[in-house]
DOTORFI-389820 format. One record per atom (N, C-alpha, C, O): residue number from 1; atom name; x, y, z. Coordinates in pm, whole numbers, plus 50000, padded with zeros to 5 digits. Each point is the difference from the previous one (the first is absolute). Layout:
BEGIN
  num  atomo   east  north     up
  NUM     CA      X      Y      Z
...
END
This chain:
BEGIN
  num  atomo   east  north     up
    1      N  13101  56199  46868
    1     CA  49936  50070  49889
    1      C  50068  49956  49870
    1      O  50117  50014  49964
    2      N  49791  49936  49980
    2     CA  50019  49980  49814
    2      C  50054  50107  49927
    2      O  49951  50113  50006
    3      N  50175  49850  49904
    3     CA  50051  50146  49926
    3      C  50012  49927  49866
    3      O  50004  49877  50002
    4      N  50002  50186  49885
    4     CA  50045  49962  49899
    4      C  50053  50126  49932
    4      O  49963  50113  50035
    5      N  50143  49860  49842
    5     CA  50110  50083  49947
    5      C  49904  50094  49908
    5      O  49908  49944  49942
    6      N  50108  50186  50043
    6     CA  49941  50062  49887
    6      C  50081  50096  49942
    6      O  50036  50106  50051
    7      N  50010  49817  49755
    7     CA  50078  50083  49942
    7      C  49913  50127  49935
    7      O  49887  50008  49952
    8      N  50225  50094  50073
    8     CA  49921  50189  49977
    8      C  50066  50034  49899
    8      O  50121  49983  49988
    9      N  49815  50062  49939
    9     CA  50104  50076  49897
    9      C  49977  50174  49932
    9      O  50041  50059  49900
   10      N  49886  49968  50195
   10     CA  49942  50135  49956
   10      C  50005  50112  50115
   10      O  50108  50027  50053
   11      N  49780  50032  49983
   11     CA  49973  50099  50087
   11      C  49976  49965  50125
   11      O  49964  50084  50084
   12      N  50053  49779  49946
   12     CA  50000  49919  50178
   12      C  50129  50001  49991
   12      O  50033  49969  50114
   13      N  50086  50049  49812
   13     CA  50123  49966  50104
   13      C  50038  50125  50054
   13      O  49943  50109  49994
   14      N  50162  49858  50059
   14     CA  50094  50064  50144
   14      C  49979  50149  49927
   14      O  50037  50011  49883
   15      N  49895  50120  50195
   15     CA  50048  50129  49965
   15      C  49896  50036  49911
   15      O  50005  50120  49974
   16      N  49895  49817  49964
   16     CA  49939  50060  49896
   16      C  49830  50009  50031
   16      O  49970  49952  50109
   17      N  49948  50086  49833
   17     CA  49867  50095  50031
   17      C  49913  49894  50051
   17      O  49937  50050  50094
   18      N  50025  49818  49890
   18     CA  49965  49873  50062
   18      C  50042  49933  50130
   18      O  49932  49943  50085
   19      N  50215  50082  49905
   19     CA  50040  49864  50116
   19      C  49989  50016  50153
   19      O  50050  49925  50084
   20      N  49873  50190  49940
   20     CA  49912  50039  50140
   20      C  49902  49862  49984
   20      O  49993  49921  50094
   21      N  49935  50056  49785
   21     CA  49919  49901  50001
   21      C  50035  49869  50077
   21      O  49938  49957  50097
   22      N  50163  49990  49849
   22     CA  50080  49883  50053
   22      C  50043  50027  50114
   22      O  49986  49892  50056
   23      N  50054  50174  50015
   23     CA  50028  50033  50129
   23      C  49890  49992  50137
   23      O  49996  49927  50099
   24      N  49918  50189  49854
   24     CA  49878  49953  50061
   24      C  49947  49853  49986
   24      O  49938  49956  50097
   25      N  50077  49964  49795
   25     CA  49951  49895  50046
   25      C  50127  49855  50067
   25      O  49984  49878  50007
   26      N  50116  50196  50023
   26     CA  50074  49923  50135
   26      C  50100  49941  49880
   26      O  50060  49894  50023
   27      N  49952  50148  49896
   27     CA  50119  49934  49884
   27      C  50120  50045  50022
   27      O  50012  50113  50049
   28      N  50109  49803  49919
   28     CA  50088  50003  50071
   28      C  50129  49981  49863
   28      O  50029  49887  49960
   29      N  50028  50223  49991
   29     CA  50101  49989  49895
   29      C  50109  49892  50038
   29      O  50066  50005  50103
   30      N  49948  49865  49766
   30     CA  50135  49925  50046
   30      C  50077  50010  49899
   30      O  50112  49994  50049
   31      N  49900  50021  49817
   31     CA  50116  50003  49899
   31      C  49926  50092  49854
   31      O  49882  50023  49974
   32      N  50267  50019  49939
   32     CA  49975  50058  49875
   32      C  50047  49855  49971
   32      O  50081  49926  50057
   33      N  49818  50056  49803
   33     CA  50033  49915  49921
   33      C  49962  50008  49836
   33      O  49945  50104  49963
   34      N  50087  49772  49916
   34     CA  49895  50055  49900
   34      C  49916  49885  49959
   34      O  50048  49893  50037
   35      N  49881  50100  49921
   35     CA  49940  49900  49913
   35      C  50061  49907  49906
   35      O  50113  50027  49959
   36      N  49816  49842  49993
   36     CA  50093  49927  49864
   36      C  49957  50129  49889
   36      O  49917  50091  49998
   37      N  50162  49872  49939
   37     CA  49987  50048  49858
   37      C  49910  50024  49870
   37      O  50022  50005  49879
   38      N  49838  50011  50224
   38     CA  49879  49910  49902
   38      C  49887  50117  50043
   38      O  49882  49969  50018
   39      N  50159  50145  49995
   39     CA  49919  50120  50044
   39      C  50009  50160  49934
   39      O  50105  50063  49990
   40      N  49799  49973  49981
   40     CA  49986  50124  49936
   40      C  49918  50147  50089
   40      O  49900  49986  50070
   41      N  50152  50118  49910
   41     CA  49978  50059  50069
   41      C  49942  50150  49958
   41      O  50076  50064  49927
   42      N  49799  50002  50110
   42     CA  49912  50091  49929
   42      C  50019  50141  50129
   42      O  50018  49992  50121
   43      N  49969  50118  49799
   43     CA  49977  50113  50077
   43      C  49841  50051  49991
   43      O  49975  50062  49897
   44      N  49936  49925  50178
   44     CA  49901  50043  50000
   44      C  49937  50130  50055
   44      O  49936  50006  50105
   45      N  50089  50102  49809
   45     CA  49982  50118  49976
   45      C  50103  50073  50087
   45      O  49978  50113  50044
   46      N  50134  49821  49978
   46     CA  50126  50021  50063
   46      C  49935  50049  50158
   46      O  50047  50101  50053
   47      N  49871  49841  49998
   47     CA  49934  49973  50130
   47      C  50094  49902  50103
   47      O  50064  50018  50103
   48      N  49902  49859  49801
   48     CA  50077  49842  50057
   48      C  50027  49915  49885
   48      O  49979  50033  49884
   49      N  50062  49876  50149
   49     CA  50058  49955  49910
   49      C  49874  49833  50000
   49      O  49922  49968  50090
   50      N  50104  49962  49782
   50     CA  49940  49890  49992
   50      C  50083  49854  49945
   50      O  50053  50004  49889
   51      N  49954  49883  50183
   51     CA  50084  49874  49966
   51      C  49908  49931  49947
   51      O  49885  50014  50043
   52      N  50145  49883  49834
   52     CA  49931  49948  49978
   52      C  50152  49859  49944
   52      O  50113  50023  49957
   53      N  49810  49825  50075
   53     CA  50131  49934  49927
   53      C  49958  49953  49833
   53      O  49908  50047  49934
   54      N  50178  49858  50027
   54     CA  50001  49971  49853
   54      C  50109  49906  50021
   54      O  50090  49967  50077
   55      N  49839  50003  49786
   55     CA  50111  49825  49961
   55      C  50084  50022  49927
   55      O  50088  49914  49989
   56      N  49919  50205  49932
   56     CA  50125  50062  49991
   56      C  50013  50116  49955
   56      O  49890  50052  49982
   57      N  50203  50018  49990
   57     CA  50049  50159  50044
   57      C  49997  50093  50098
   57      O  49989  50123  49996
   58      N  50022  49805  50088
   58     CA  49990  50060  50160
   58      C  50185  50030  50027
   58      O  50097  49992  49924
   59      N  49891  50033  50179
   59     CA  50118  50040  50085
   59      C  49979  49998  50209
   59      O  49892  50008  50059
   60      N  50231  49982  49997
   60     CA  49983  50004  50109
   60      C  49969  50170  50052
   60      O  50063  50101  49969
   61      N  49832  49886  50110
   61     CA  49957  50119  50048
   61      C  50046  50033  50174
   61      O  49962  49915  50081
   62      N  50087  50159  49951
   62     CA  50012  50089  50122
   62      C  49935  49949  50102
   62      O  49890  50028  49954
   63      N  50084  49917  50151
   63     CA  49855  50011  50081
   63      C  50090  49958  50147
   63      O  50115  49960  50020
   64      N  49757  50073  50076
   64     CA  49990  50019  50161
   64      C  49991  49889  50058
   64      O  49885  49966  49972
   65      N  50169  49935  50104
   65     CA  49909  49911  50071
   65      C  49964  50063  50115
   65      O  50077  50070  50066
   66      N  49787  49904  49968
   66     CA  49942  50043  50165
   66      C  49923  49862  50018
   66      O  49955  49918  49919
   67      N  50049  50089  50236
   67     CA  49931  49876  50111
   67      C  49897  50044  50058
   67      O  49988  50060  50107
   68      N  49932  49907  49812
   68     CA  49841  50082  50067
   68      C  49880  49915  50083
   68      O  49958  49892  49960
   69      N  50003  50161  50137
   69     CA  49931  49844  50076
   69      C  49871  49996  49863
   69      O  49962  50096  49933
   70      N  49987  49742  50056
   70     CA  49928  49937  49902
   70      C  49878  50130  49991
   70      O  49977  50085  49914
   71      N  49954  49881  50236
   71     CA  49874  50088  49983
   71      C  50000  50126  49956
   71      O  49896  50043  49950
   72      N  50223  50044  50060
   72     CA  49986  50094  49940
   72      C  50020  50072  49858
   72      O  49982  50118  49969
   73      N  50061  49768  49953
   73     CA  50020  49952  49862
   73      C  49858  50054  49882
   73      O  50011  50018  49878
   74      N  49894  49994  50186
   74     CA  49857  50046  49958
   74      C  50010  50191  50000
   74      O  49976  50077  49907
   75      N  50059  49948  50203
   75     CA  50001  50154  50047
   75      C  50104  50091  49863
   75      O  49985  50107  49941
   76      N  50119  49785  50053
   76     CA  50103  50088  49928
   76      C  49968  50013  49875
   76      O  50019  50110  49948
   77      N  49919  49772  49968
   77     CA  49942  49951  49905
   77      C  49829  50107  49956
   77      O  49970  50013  49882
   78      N  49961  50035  50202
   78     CA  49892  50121  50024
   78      C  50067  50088  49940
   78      O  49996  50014  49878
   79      N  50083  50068  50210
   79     CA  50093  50091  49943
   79      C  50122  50039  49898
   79      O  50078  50095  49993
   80      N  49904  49808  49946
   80     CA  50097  49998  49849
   80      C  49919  50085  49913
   80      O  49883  50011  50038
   81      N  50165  50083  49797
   81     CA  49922  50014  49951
   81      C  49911  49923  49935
   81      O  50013  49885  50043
   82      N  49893  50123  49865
   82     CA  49910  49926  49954
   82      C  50072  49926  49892
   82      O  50083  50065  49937
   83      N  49898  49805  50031
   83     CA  50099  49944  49904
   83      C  50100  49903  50067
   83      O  50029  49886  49964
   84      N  50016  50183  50135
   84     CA  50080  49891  50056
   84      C  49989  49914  50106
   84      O  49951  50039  50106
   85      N  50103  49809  49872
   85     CA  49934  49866  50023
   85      C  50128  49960  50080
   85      O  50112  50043  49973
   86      N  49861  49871  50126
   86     CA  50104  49920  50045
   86      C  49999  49860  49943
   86      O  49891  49949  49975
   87      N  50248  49967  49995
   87     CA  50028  49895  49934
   87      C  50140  49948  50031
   87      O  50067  50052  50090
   88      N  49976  49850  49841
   88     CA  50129  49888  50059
   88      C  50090  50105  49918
   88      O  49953  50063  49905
   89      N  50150  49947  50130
   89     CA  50152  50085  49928
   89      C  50042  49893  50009
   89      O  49940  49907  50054
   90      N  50201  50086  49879
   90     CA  50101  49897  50021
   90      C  50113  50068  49983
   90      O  50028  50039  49886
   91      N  50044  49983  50205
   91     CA  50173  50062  50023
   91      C  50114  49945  49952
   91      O  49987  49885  49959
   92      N  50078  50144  50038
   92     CA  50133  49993  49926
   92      C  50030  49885  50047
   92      O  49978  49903  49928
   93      N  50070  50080  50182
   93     CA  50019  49906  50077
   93      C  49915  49810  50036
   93      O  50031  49901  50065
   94      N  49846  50143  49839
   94     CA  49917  49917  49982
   94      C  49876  49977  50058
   94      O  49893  49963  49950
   95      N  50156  50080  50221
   95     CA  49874  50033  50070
   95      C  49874  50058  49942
   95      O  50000  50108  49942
   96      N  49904  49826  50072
   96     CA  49850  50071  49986
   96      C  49934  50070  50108
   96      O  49989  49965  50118
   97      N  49965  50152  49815
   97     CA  49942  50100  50142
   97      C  49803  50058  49953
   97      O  49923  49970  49908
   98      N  50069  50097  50182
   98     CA  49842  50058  49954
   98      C  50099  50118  49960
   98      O  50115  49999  50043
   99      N  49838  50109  49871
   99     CA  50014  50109  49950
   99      C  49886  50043  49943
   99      O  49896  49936  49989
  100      N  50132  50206  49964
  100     CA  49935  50123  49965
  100      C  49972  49998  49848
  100      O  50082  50069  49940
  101      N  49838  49879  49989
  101     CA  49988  49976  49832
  101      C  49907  50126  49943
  101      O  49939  50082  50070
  102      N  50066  49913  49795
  102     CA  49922  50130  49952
  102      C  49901  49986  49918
  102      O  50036  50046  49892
  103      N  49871  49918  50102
  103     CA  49902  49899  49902
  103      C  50014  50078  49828
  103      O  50011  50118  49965
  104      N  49983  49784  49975
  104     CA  50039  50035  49814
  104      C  49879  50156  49962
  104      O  50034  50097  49933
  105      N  49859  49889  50118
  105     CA  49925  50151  49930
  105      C  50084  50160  50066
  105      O  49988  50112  49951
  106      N  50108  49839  50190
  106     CA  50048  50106  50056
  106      C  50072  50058  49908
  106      O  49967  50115  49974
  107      N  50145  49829  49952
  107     CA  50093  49986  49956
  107      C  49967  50038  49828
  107      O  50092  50044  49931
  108      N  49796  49938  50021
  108     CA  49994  50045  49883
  108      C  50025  50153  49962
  108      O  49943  50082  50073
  109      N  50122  49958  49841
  109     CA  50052  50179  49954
  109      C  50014  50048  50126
  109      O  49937  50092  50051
  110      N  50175  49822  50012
  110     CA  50072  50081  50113
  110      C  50126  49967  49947
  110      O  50014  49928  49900
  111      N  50101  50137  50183
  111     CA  50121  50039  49938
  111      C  50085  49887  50042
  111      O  50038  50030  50113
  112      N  50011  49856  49854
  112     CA  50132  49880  50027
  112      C  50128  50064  50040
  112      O  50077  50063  49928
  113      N  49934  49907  50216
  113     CA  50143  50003  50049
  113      C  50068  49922  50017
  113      O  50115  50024  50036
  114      N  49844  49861  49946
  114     CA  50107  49866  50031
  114      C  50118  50047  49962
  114      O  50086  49971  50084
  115      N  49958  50090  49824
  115     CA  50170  50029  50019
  115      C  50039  50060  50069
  115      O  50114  50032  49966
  116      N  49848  50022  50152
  116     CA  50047  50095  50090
  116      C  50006  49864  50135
  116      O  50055  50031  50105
  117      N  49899  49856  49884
  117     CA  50017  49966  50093
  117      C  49985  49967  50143
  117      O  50066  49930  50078
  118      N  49781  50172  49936
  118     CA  49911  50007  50091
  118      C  49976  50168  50043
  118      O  50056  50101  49958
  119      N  49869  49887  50114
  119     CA  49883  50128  50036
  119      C  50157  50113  50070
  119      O  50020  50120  49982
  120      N  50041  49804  50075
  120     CA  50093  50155  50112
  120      C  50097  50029  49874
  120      O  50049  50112  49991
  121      N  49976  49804  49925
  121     CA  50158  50047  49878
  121      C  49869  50061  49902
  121      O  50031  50117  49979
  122      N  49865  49861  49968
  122     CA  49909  50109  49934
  122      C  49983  50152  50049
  122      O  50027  50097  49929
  123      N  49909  49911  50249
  123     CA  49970  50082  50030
  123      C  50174  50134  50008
  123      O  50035  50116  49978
  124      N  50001  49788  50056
  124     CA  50162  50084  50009
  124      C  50076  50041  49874
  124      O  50102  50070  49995
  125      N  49845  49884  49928
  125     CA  50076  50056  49860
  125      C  49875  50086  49951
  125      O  50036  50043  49890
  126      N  49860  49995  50129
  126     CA  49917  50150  49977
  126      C  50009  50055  50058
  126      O  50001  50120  49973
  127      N  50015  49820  50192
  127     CA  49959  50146  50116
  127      C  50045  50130  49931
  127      O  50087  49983  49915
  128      N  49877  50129  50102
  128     CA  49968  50100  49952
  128      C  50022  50032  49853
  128      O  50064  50092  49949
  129      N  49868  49809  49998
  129     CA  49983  50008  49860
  129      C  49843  50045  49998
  129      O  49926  49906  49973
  130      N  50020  50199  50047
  130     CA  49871  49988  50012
  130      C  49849  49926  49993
  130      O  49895  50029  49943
  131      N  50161  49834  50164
  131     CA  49927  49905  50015
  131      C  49907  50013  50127
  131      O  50036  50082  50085
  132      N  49881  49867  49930
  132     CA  49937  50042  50119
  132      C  50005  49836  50087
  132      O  49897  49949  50046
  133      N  50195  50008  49961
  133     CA  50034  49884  50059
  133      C  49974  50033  50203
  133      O  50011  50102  50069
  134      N  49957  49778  49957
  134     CA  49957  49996  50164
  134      C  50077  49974  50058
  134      O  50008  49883  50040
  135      N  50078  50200  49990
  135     CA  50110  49912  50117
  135      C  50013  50132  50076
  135      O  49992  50115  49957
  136      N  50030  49840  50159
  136     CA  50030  50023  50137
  136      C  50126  50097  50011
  136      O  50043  50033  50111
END
């Protein structure tokens, strides 16, 4: 069976209101890692979060790798919210992966977290700040 890598950076990783998704479809967690430096990062209605890259003012972002068999690459991709697209990441490390992107209309007059660094150091510095954040 065909697998390929898929970087997560939102509500599919480990513990949070999505990553039943990835599971059910036979995905298989292998490392925390982050992105190059060339990525920006949106809270969308503090639901999930949205990546998008740039040629510059980005930063390295947080994210999941999972090993998901090919065919089921469609299923997980259904169930994302609306807006979000799968596309090439590129990691710190240089490796290129498929990941979780946030298309540019998602992202308009939503709130920029890229300084926090990714979706779990956002959600953890409000939790009970009266956010209605999804986690588990």
């Amino acid at each position: 069976m065909e697998t390929v890598s898929l970087a997560v950076n939102g509500t599919l990783m480990r513990g949070l209101e999505l990553n039943e998704n990835l599971l059910n479809a036979g995905a298989t967690f292998i490392r925390e890692t982050f992105t190059e430096p060339a990525y920006r990062l949106w809270s969308v209605e503090d639901r999930h979060p949205a990546m998008m890259k740039f040629k510059a003012g980005g930063t390295s972002i947080y994210v999941e790798i999972w090993s998901i068999p090919a065919n089921n690459l469609a299923q997980i991709l259904l169930q994302e919210p609306p807006g979000l697209c799968i596309g090439k990441i590129r990691l710190l490390d240089g490796e290129e992966v498929l990941g979780v992107l946030g298309e540019a209309f998602l992202c308009e007059d939503q709130k920029e977290i890229t300084k926090w660094g990714g979706w779990r150091a956002y959600i953890a510095d409000f939790r009970g700040k009266n956010l209605s954040l999804q986690i588990k």
